[in-house]
LOKE-110202 format. One line per 8 residues: their letters; for each residue x, y, z of C-alpha. Coordinates in steps of 0.02 Angstrom, whole numbers, plus 50000, padded with zeros to 5 digits. Layout:
<recs>
A = X,Y,Z | ...
</recs>
This chain:
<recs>
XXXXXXXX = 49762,50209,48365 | 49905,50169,48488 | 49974,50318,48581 | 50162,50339,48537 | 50224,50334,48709 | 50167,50148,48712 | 50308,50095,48617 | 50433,50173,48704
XXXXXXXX = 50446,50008,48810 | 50595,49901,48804 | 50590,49755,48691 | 50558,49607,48794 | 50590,49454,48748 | 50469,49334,48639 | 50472,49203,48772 | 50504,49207,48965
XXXXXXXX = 50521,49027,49002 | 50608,49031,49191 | 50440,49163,49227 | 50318,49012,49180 | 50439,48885,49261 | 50434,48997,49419 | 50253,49013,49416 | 50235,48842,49425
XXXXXXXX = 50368,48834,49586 | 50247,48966,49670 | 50076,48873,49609 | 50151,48713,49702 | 50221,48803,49852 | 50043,48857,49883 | 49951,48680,49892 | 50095,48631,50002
XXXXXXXX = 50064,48815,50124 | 49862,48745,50154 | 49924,48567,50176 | 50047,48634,50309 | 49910,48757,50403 | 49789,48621,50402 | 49891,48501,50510 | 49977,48640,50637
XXXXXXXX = 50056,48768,50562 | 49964,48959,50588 | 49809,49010,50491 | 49650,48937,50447 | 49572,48819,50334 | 49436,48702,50301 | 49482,48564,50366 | 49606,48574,50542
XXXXXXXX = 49701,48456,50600 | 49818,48514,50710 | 49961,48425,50769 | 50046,48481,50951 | 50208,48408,50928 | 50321,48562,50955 | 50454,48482,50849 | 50345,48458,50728
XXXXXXXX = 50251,48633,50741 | 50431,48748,50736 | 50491,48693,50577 | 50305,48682,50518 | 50297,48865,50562 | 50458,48914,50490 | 50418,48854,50315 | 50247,48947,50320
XXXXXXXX = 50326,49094,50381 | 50472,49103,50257 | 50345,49054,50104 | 50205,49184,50180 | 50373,49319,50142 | 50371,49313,49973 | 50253,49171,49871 | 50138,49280,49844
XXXXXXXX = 50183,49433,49823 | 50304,49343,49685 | 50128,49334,49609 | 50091,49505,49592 | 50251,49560,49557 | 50242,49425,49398 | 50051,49477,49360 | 50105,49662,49353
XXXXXXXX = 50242,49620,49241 | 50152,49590,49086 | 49981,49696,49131 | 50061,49842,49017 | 50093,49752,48867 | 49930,49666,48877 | 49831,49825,48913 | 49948,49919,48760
XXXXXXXX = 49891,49767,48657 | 49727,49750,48692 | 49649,49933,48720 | 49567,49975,48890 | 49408,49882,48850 | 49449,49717,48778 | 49583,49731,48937 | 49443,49728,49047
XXXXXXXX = 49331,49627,48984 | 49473,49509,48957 | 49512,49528,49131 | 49320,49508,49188 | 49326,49348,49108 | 49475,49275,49170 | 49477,49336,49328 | 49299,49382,49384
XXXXXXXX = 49217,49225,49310 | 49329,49114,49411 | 49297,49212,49570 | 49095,49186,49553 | 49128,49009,49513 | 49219,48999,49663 | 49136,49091,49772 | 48936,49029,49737
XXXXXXXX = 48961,48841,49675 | 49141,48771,49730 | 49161,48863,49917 | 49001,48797,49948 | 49043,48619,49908 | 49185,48617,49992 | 49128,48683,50154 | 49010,48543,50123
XXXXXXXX = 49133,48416,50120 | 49209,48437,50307 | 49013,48468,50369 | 48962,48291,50300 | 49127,48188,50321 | 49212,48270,50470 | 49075,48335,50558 | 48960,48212,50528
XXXXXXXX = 48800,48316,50478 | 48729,48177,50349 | 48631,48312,50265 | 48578,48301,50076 | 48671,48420,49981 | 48517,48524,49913 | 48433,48523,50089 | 48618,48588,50137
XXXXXXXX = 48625,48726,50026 | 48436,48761,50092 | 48528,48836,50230 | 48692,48890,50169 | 48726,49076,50195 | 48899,49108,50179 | 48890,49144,49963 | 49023,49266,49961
XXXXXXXX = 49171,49176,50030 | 49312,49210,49893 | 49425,49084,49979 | 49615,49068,49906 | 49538,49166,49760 | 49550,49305,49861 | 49714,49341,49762 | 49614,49344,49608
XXXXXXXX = 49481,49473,49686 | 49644,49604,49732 | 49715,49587,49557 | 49537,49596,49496 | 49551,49750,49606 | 49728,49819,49574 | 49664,49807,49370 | 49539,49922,49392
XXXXXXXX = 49639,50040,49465 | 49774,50029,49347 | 49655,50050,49176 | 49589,50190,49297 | 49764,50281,49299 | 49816,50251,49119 | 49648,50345,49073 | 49700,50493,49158
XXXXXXXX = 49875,50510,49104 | 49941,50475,48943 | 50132,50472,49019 | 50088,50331,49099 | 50172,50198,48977 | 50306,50324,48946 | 50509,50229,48968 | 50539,50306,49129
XXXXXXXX = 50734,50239,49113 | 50740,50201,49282 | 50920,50092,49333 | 50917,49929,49380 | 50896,49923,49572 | 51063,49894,49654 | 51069,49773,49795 | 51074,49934,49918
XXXXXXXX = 50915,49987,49862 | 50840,49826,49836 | 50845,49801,50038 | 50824,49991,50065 | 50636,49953,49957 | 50638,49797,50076 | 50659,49895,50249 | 50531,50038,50186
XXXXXXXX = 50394,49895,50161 | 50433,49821,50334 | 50407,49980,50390 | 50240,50027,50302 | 50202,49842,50355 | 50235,49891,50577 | 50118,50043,50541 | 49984,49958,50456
XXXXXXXX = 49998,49799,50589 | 49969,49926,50731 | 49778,49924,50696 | 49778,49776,50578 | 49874,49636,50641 | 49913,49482,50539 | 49765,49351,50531 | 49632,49496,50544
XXXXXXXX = 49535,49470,50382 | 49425,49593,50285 | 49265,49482,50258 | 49201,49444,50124 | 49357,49487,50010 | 49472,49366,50132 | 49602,49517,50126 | 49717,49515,50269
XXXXXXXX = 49782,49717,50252 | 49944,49658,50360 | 50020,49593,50190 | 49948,49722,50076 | 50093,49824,50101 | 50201,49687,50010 | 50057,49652,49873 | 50062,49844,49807
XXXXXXXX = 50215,49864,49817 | 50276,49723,49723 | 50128,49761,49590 | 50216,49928,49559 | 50396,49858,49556 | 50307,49738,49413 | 50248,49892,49311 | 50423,49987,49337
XXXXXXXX = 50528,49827,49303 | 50429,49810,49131 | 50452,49995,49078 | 50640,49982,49122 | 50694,49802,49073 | 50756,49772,49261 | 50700,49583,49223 | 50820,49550,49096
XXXXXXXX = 50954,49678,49164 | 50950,49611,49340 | 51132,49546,49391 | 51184,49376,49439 | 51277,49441,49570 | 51133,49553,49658 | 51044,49386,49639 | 51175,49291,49740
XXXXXXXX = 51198,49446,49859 | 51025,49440,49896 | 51022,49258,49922 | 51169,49262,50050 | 51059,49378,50120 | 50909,49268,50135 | 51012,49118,50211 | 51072,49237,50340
XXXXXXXX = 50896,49308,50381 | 50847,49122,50384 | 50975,49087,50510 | 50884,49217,50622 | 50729,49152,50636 | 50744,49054,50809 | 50788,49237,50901 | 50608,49236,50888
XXXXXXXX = 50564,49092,50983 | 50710,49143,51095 | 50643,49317,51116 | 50466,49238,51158 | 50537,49105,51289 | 50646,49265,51377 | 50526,49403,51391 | 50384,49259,51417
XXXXXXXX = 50265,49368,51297 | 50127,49331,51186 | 50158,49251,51024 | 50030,49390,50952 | 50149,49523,50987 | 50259,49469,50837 | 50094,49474,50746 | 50033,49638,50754
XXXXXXXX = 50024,49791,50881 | 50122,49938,50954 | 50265,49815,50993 | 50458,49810,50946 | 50436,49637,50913 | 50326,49675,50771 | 50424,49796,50687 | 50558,49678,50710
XXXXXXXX = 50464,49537,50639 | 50379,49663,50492 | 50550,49710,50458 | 50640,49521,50439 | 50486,49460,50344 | 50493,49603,50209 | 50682,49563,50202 | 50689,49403,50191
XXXXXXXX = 50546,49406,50058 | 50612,49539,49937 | 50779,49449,49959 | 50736,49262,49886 | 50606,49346,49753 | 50774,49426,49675 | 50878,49280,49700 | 50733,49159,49616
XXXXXXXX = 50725,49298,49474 | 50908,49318,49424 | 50931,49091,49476 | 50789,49061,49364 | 50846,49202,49220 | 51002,49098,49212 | 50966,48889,49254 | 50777,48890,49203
XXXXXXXX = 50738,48997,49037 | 50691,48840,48945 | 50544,48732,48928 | 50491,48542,48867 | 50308,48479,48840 | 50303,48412,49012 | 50332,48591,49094 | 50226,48676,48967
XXXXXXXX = 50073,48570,49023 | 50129,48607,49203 | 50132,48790,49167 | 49968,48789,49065 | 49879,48694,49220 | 49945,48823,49366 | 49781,48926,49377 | 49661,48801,49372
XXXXXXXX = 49770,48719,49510 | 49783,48884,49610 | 49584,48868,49592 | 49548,48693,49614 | 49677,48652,49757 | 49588,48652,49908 | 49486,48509,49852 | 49617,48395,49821
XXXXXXXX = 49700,48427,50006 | 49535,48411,50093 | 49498,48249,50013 | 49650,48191,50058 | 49633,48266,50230 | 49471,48169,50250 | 49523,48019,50189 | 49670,47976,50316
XXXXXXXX = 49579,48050,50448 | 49556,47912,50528 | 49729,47869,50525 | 49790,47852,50731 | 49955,47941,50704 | 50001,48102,50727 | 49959,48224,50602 | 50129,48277,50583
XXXXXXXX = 50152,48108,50507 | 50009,48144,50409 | 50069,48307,50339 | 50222,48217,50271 | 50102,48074,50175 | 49967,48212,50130 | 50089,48345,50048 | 50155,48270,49903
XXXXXXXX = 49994,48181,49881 | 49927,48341,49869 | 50041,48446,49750 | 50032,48281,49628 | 49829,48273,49630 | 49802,48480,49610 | 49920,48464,49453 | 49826,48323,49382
XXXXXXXX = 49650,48406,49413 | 49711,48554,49363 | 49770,48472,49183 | 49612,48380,49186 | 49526,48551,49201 | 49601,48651,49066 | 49556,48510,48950 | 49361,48549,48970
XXXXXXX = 49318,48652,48815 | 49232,48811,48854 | 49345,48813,49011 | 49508,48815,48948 | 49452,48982,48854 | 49437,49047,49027 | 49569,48992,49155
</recs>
């Protein structure tokens, strides 16, 4: 039997369209992210192309800097959102074994059959290793490589811990009746993560991963944070009660931070100091930079909330298959951008011009694979 406190929720409503139309935004902005870092932009990948066309790598950088603000933590603030109804629904043990199987059986399919293959890809076709694929695997020892599912292994992660604190408190799905955050605290929350984010970047700067989860502790900060604003903004309606206009205050506020991004590069070109500096460290420039991303990020994850509450709450069959298809393209991605990576490699242009050919190549194949995908029965039970 149900505790009472579990009703004491809000009624939401039957059907939040503009959160699966959103999802899919975020699902595409993340094939175009890799397609971006694998010809110039920062981070790695598996395949690199680099390009070293500085007008090509600035606005390249800016785009993965600005999506790297918010994309996805969007996702766990939206994954957060309807763990308590789900949990209040299900009980605490078909929750987990619900969650097990969505979420755990896509990470060991990753991880020990489609990483592998993969890697395999760029070791046969760019590096030119003409190795069988069995003798390959012979000698494979990288099996735990979670890859972009390493989203799925911290909300694997931050599940556990939540069924761990609604067993030891029955409060916990109690109606808190918290207000709707006001624009003022909306950046105040925004400034305190940047903060957090500076302390945490002292000894764990941004690119240094925590092998073999692929967590990068530099954007944790964001990632539980915005999973707790998910379990608050459930409990107190702030979804629904958000206002338009701290939506279009907040996105003001986002062009302006925009606006600021070349003082970096200025900054950089005056004081003639590492790039790495904005990247981690006891340096200003990194709680500057901590500080602007955190902004910037909490600032068009409000605007996209209240935009989409108001222009997007609707569906047809063509965005409902879209929306049904954005896990399996979160998990099936990569192989659709190195294939096309590998197949105009040999393309003499720069791979800026590449990028531009590759990316909407890219977004179009992951969200055809990924419908192809969810068609497979037995699968589609899963993701």
């Amino acid at each position: 039997m149900s505790n009472p406190t579990e009703t004491s929720a809000p009624a939401q409503p039957q059907k939040l369209f503009y959160i699966d139309n959103i999802r899919i935004i975020l699902t595409a902005l993340v094939v175009l992210h890799h397609v971006f870092v694998a010809y110039g932009a920062p981070g790695g990948w598996y395949y690199l192309e680099k390009t070293t066309n500085m007008g090509a790598l600035i606005p390249m950088t800016m785009v993965v800097s600005i999506n790297q603000s918010f994309f996805m933590g969007f996702f766990f603030l939206l994954a957060a959102y309807f763990t308590q109804s789900s949990y209040d629904r299900k009980g605490a043990a078909r929750f987990l074994s619900d969650r097990l199987l969505r979420l755990g059986v896509p990470l060991l399919f990753y991880s020990l059959i489609f990483s592998p293959f993969l890697i395999y890809l760029v070791y046969y076709f760019a590096e030119g290793h003409h190795t069988p694929y069995l003798q390959y695997l012979g000698g494979f020892d990288d099996w735990v490589d979670f890859g972009v599912l390493w989203f799925v292994a911290a909300l694997l992660l931050f599940t556990f811990v939540y069924i761990i604190w609604r067993s030891i408190t029955q409060k916990a799905t109690a109606h808190t009746n918290l207000p709707v955050p006001t624009t003022g605290r909306i950046i105040l929350f925004a400034l305190t993560l940047g903060l957090i984010s500076f302390l945490v970047r002292i000894v764990f700067p941004v690119g240094w991963v925590l092998k073999p989860l692929g967590f990068q502790p530099g954007h944790f900060t964001q990632y539980v944070g915005l999973f707790i604003v998910g379990l608050l903004a459930y409990k107190n309606n702030w979804f629904n009660e958000l206002p338009a206009r701290t939506g279009k205050q907040m996105g003001l506020f986002a062009i302006l931070l925009f606006l600021f991004f070349p003082v970096f590069y200025i900054i950089k070109a005056k004081l003639n100091m590492p790039i790495s500096w904005f990247s981690g460290g006891f340096h200003w420039q990194t709680l500057l930079y901590a500080v602007w991303e955190q902004c910037i990020g909490i600032s068009i994850i409000t605007a996209l909330l209240t935009r989409g509450k108001r222009l997007w709450n609707k569906s047809t069959p063509f965005l409902a298959k879209l929306s049904r298809s954005a896990f399996a393209v979160y998990i099936f991605h990569p192989l659709a951008i190195i294939s096309l990576s590998l197949i105009v490699r040999s393309w003499a242009v720069d791979p800026a011009v590449k990028l531009l050919v590759v990316t909407p190549l890219a977004v179009l194949c992951s969200f055809l694979i990924g419908r192809l995908i969810v068609l497979i029965p037995g699968v589609k039970k899963i993701i």
